[in-house]
One Martini backbone bead per residue (centre of mass of N, CA, C, O) as a GRO file, in nm:
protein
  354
    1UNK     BB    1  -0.264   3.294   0.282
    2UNK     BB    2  -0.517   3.205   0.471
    3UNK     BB    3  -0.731   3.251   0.263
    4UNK     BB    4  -0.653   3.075   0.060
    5UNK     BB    5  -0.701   2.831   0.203
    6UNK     BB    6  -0.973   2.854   0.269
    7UNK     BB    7  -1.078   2.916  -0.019
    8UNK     BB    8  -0.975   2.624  -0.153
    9UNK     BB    9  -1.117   2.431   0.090
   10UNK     BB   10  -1.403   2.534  -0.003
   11UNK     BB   11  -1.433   2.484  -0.275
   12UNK     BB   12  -1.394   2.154  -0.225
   13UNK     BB   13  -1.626   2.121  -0.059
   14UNK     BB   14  -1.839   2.216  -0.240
   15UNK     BB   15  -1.839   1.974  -0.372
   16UNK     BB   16  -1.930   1.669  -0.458
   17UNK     BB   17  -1.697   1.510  -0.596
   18UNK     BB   18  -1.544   1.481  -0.356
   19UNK     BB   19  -1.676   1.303  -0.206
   20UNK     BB   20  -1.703   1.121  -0.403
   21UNK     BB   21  -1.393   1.027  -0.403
   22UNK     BB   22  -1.377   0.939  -0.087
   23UNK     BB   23  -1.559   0.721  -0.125
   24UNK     BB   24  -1.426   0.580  -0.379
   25UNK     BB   25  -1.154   0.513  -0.160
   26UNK     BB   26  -1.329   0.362   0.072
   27UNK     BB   27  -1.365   0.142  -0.081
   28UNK     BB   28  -1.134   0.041  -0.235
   29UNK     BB   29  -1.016  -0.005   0.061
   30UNK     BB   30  -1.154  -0.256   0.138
   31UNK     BB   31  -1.091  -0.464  -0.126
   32UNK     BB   32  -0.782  -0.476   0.021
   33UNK     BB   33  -0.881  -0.472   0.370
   34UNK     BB   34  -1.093  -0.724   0.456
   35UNK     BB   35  -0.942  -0.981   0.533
   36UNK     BB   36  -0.777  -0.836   0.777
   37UNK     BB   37  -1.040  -0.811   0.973
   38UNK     BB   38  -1.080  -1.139   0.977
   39UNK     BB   39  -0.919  -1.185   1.216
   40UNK     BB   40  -0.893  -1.480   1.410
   41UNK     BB   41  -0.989  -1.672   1.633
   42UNK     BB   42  -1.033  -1.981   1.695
   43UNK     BB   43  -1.263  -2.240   1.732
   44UNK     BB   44  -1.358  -2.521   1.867
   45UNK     BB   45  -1.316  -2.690   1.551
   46UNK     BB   46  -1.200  -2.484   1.376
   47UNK     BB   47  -1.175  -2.432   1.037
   48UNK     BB   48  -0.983  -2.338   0.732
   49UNK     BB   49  -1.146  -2.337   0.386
   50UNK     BB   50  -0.900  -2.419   0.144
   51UNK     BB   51  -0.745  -2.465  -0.187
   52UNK     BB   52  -0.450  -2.448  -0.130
   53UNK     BB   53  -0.161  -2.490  -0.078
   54UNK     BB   54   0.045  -2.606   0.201
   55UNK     BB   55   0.228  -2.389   0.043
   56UNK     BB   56   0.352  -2.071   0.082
   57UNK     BB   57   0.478  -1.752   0.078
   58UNK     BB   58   0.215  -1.574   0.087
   59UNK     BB   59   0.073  -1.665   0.346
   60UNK     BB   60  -0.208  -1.608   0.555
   61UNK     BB   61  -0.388  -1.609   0.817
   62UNK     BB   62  -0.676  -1.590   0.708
   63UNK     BB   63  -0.622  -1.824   0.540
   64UNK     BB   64  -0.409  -2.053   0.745
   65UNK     BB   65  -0.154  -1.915   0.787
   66UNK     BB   66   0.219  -2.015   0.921
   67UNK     BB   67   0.490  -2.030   0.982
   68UNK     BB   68   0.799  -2.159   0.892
   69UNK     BB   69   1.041  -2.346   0.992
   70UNK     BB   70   1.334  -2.402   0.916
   71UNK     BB   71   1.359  -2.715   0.926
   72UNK     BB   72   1.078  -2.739   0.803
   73UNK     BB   73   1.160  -2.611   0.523
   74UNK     BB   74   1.396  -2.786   0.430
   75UNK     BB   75   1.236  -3.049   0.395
   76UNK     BB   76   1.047  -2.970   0.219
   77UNK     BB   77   1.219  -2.870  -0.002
   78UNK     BB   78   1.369  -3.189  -0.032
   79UNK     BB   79   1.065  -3.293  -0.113
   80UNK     BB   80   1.034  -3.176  -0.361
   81UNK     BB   81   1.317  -3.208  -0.520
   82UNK     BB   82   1.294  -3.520  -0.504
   83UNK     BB   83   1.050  -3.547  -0.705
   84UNK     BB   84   1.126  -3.378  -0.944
   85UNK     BB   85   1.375  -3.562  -0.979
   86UNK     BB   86   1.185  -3.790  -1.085
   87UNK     BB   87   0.944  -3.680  -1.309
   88UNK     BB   88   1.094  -3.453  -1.480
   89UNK     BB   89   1.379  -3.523  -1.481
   90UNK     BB   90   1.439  -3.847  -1.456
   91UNK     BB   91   1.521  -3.988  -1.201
   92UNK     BB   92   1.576  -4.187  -0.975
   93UNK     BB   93   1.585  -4.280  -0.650
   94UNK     BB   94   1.919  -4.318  -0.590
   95UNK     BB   95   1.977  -4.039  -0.739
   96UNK     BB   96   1.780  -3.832  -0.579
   97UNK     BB   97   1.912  -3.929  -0.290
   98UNK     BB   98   2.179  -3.831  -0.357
   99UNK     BB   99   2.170  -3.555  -0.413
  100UNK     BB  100   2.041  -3.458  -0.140
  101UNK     BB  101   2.265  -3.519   0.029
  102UNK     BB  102   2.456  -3.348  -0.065
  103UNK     BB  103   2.277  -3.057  -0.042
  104UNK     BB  104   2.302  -3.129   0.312
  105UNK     BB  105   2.560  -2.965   0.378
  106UNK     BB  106   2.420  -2.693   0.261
  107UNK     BB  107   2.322  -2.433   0.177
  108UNK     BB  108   2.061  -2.294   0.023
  109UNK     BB  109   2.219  -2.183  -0.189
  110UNK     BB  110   2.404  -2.370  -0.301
  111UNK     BB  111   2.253  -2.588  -0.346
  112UNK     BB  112   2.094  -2.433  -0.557
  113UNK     BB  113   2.342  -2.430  -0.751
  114UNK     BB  114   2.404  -2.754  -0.749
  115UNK     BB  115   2.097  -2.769  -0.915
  116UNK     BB  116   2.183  -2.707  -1.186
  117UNK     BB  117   2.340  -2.911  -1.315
  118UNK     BB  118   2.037  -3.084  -1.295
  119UNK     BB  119   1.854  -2.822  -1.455
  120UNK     BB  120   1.786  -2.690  -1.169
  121UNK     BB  121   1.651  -2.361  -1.219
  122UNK     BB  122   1.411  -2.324  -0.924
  123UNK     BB  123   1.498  -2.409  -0.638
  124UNK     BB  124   1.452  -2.140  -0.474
  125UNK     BB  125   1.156  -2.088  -0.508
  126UNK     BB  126   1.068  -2.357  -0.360
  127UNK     BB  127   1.229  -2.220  -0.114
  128UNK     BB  128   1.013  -1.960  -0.090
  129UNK     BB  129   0.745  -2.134  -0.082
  130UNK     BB  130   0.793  -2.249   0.224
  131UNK     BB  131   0.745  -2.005   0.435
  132UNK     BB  132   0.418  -2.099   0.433
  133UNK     BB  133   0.168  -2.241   0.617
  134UNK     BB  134  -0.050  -2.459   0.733
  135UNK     BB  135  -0.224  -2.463   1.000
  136UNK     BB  136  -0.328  -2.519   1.324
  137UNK     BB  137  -0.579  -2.404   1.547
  138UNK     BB  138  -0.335  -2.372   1.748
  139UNK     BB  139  -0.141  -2.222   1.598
  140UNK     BB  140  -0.273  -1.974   1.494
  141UNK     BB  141  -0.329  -1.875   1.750
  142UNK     BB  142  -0.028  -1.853   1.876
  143UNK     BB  143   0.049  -1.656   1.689
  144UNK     BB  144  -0.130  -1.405   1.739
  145UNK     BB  145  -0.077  -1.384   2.034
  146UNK     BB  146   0.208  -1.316   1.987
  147UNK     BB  147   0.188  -1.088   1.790
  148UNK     BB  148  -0.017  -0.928   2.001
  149UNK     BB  149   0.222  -0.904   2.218
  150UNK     BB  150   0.393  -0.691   2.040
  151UNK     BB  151   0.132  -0.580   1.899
  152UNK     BB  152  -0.097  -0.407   1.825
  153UNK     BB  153  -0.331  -0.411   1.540
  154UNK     BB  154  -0.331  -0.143   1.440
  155UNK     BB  155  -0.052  -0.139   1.353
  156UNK     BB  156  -0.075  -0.386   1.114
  157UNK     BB  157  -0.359  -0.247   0.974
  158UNK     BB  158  -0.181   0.042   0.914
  159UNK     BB  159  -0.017  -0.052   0.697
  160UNK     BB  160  -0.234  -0.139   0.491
  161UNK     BB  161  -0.327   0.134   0.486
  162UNK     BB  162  -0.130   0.253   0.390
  163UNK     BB  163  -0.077   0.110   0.130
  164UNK     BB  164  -0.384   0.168  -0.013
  165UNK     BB  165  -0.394   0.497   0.069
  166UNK     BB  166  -0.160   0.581  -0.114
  167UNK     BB  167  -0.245   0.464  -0.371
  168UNK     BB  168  -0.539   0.622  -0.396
  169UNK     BB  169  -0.411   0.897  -0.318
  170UNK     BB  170  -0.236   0.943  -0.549
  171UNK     BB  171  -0.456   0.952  -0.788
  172UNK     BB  172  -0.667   1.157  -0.675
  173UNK     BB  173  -0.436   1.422  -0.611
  174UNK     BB  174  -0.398   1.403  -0.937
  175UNK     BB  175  -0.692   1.495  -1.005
  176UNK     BB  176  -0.782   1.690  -0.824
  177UNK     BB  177  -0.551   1.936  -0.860
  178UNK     BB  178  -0.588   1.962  -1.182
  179UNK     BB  179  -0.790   2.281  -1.060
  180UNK     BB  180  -0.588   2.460  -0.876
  181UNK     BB  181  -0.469   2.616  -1.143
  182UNK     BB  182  -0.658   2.706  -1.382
  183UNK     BB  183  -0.775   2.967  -1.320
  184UNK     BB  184  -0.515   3.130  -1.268
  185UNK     BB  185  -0.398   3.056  -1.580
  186UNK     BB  186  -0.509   3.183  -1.726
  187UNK     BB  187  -0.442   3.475  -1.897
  188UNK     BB  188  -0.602   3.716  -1.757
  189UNK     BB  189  -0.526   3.626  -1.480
  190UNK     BB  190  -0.260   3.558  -1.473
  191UNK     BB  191  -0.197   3.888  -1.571
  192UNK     BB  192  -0.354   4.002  -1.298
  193UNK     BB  193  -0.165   3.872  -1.058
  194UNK     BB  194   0.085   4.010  -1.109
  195UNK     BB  195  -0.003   4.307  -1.070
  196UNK     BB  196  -0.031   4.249  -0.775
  197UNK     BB  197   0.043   4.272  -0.423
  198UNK     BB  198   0.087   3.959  -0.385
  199UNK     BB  199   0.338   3.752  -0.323
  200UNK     BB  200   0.493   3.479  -0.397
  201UNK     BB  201   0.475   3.336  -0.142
  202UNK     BB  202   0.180   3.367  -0.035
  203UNK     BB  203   0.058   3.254  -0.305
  204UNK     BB  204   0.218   2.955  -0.296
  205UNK     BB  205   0.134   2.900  -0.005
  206UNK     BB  206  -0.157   2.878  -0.067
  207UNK     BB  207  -0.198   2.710  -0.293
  208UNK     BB  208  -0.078   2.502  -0.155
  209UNK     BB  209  -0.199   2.443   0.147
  210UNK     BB  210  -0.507   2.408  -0.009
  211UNK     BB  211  -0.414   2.133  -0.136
  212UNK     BB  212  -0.314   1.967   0.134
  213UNK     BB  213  -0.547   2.001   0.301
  214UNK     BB  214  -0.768   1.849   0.118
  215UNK     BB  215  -0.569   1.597   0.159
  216UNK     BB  216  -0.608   1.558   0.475
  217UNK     BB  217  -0.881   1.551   0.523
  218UNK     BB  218  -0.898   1.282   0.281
  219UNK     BB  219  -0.790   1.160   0.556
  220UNK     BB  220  -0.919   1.214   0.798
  221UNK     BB  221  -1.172   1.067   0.685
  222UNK     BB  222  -0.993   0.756   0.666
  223UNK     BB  223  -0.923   0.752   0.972
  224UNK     BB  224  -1.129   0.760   1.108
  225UNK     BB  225  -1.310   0.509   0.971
  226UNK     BB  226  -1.099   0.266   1.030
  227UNK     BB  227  -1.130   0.290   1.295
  228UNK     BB  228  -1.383   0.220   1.343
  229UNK     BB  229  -1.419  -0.010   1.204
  230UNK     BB  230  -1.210  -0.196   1.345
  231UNK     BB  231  -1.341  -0.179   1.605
  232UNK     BB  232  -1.614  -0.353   1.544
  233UNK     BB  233  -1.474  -0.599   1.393
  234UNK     BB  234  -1.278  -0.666   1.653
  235UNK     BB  235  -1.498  -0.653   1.911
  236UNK     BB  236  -1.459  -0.949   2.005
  237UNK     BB  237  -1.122  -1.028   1.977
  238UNK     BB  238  -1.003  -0.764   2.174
  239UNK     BB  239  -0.847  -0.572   1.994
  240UNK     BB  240  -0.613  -0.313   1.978
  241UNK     BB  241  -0.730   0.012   1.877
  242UNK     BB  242  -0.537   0.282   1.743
  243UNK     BB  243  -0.550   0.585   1.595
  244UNK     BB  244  -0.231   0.638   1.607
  245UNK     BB  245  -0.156   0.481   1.394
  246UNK     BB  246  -0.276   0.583   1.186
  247UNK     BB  247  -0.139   0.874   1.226
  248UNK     BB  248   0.171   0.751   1.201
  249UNK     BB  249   0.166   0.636   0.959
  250UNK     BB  250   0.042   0.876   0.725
  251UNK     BB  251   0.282   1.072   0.851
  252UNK     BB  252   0.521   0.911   0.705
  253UNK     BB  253   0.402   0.753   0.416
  254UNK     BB  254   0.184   1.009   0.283
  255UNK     BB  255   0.193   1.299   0.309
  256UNK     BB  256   0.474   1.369   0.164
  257UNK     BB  257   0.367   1.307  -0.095
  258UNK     BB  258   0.152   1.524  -0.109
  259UNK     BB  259   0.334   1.742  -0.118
  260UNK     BB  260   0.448   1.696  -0.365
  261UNK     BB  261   0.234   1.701  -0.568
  262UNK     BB  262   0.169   1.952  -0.543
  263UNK     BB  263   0.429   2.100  -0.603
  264UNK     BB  264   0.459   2.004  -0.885
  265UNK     BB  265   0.136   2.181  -0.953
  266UNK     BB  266   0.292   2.447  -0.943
  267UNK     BB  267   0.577   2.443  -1.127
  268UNK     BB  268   0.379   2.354  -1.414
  269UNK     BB  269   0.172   2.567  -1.376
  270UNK     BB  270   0.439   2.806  -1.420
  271UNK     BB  271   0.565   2.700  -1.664
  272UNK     BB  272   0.274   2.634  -1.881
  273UNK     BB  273   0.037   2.814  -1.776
  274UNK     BB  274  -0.072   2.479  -1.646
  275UNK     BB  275  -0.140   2.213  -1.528
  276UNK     BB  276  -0.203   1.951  -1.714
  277UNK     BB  277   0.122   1.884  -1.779
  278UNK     BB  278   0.098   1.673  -1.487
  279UNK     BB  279  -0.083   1.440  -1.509
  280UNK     BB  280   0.074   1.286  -1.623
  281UNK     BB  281   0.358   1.275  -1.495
  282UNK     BB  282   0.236   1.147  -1.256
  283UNK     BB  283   0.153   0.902  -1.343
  284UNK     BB  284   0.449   0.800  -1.416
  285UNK     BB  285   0.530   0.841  -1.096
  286UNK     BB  286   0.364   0.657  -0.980
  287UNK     BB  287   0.504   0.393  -1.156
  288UNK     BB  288   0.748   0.383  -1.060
  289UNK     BB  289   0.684   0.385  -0.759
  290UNK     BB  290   0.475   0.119  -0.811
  291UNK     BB  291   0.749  -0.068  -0.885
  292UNK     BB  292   0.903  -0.366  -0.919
  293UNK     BB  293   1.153  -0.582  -0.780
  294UNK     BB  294   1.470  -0.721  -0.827
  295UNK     BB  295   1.661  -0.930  -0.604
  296UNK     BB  296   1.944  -1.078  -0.615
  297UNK     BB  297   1.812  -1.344  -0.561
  298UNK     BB  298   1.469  -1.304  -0.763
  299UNK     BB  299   1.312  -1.200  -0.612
  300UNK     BB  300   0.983  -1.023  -0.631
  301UNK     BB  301   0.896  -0.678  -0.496
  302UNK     BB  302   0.888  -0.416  -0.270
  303UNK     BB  303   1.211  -0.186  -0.228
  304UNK     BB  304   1.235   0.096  -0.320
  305UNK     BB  305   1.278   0.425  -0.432
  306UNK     BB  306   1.384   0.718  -0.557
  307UNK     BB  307   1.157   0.940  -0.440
  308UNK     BB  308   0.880   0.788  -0.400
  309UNK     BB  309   0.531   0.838  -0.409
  310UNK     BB  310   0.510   0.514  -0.266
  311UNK     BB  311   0.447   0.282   0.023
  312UNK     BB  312   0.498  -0.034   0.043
  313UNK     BB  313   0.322  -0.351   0.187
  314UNK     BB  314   0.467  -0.629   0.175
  315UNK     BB  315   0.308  -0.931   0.244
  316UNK     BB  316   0.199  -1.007   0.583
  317UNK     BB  317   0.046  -0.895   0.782
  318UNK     BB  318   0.254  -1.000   1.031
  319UNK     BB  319   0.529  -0.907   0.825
  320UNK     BB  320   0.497  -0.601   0.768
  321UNK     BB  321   0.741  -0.400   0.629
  322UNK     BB  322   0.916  -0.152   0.528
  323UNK     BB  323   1.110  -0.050   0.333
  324UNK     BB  324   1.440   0.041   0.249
  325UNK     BB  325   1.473   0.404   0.327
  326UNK     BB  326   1.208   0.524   0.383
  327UNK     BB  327   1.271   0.744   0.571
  328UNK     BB  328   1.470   0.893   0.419
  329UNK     BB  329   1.289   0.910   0.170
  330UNK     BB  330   1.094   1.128   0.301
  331UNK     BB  331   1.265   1.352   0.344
  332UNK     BB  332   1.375   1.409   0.056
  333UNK     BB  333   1.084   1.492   0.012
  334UNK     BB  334   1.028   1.740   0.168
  335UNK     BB  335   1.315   1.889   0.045
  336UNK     BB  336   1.215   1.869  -0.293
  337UNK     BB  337   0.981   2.015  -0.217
  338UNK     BB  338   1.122   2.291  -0.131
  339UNK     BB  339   1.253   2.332  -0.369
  340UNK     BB  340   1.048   2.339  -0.569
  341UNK     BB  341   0.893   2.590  -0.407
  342UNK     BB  342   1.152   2.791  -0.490
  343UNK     BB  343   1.121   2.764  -0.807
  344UNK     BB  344   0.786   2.874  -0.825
  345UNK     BB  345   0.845   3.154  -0.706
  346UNK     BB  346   1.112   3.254  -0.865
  347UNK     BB  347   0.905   3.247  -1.124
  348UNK     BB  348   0.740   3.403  -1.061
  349UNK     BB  349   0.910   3.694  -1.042
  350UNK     BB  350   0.966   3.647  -1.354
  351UNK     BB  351   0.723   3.723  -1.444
  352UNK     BB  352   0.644   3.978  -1.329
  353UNK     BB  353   0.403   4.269  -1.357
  354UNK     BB  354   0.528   4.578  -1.333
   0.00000   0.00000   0.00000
């Protein structure tokens, strides 16, 4: 077993295509995560110029925006529905503030609700909308300062290495391992192994473990590679870069991913006697776990489904949190990896030539 790991990861480095697509994937991932990069203290009169609304649902810091208030969130949501109840709906200044005075009884769902009657069906949006506002030099910094006292930069930095390199080396992982049982499954090939003294046990974790470490390697060269980044690009304003976060950020949210594909191309390689018709198969299984859904309030984000081999982290850099029940189910991935694998066993054995 030890030597087929061996084996099969010399053959995938000794490649020269393997690490050209570690590193379109490691450019890949900078243009996705390269102005959390940029995130820095404001200098006395430095201020963040851009043309953006004045509030938005995701305004990041980097933007220049800060969380709004609860109390001046509501404000901000009853001055927006005030201007559009005269605007559009053409209501005039006394019905509209008639309006508004009513829904300040009411929490913000009810109020929500109680402005469909005057046709306004999109209040609770507006209300998304006002998550975050800009903010001065002064509430940026005070920001920064207060969020990198509860956890280092690394933290909130590996949560989004984590979601943008999980994507991508899912696609990579997809097209790289397509190749992992190619030889092995020709005919010739294929019958000529069965015939050995070698294990199915033995034969299939050798070729699952060297297509694993493979993606393993192409990991540890983006976790170190991001970790060095981080270290340079933020070493003027003294934030706390840890490897540690990149790598459980790493093993909790990606590695089981790619056990699963791995395992898929044990079971479908010896199913259909071909790798091949996996590669779509994954694709849509990537594709299904990358997408997103509406929760009852209407809000529309990535939280997560069963069994995905994707872990996204939507939101703002400072309040990046995992989907719910992604812990649960990533071992669900791992228990399901060992299922897999042991149907892809059994299947060897039912096929070997006596």
């Amino acid at each position: 077993m030890w030597s087929m790991i061996k084996r099969e990861v010399r053959n995938y480095c000794k490649n020269p295509l393997y690490w050209i697509g570690i590193v379109i994937i490691f450019v890949m991932i900078f243009q996705c995560v390269s102005p959390y990069l940029h995130t820095h203290y404001l200098a006395e009169r430095e201020t963040i110029e851009n043309d953006y609304p004045e509030t938005f649902r995701n305004g990041d810091i980097y933007e220049g925006y800060v969380p709004t208030a609860d109390a001046e969130r509501r404000e901000i949501w009853e001055e927006q529905i005030r201007e559009i109840l005269r605007t559009d709906l053409e209501r005039n200044a006394v019905e509209a503030d008639a309006i508004i005075a009513e829904t300040q009884k009411m929490d913000i769902k009810t109020a929500c609700n109680y402005l469909e009657n005057y046709n306004f069906l999109s209040a609770y949006y507006y209300y998304v909308n006002t998550a975050y506002r800009k903010g001065t030099p002064e509430e940026i910094n005070a920001y920064i300062a207060a969020k990198l006292k509860e956890k280092p930069f690394s933290y909130y930095f590996s949560k989004k290495f984590a979601d943008f390199a999980g994507l991508h080396m899912g696609f990579f992982a997809a097209l790289l391992l397509s190749v992992l049982y190619l030889q092995d499954t020709r005919k010739n090939t294929y019958e000529l192994l069965h015939t050995k003294p070698v294990s199915a046990g033995s034969y299939l974790l050798g070729k699952t473990g060297g297509g694993f470490v493979v993606c393993l390697i192409a990991l540890a060269v983006l976790n170190l590679g991001y970790w060095l980044l981080c270290l340079v690009m933020t070493k003027e304003q003294g934030f706390t870069v840890r490897l540690t976060d990149f790598l459980i950020a790493t093993c909790l949210y990606i590695l089981p991913n790619m056990l699963m594909i791995v395992c898929i191309y044990s079971l479908i390689s010896l199913l259909f006697k071909s790798p091949l018709p996996a590669v779509p198969l994954l694709l849509l299984y990537i594709t299904y776990s990358n997408m997103g859904a509406y929760r009852k309030d209407g809000v529309y984000g990535y939280y997560g489904k069963p069994l995905a081999i994707m872990v996204r982290f939507p939101g703002t850099f400072f309040d990046t949190t995992p989907p719910p029940m992604v812990l649960l189910n990533q071992v669900f991935l791992i228990l399901a990896s060992v299922v897999i694998l042991l149907l892809a066993i059994l299947l060897w054995k039912k096929r070997r030539v006596s």
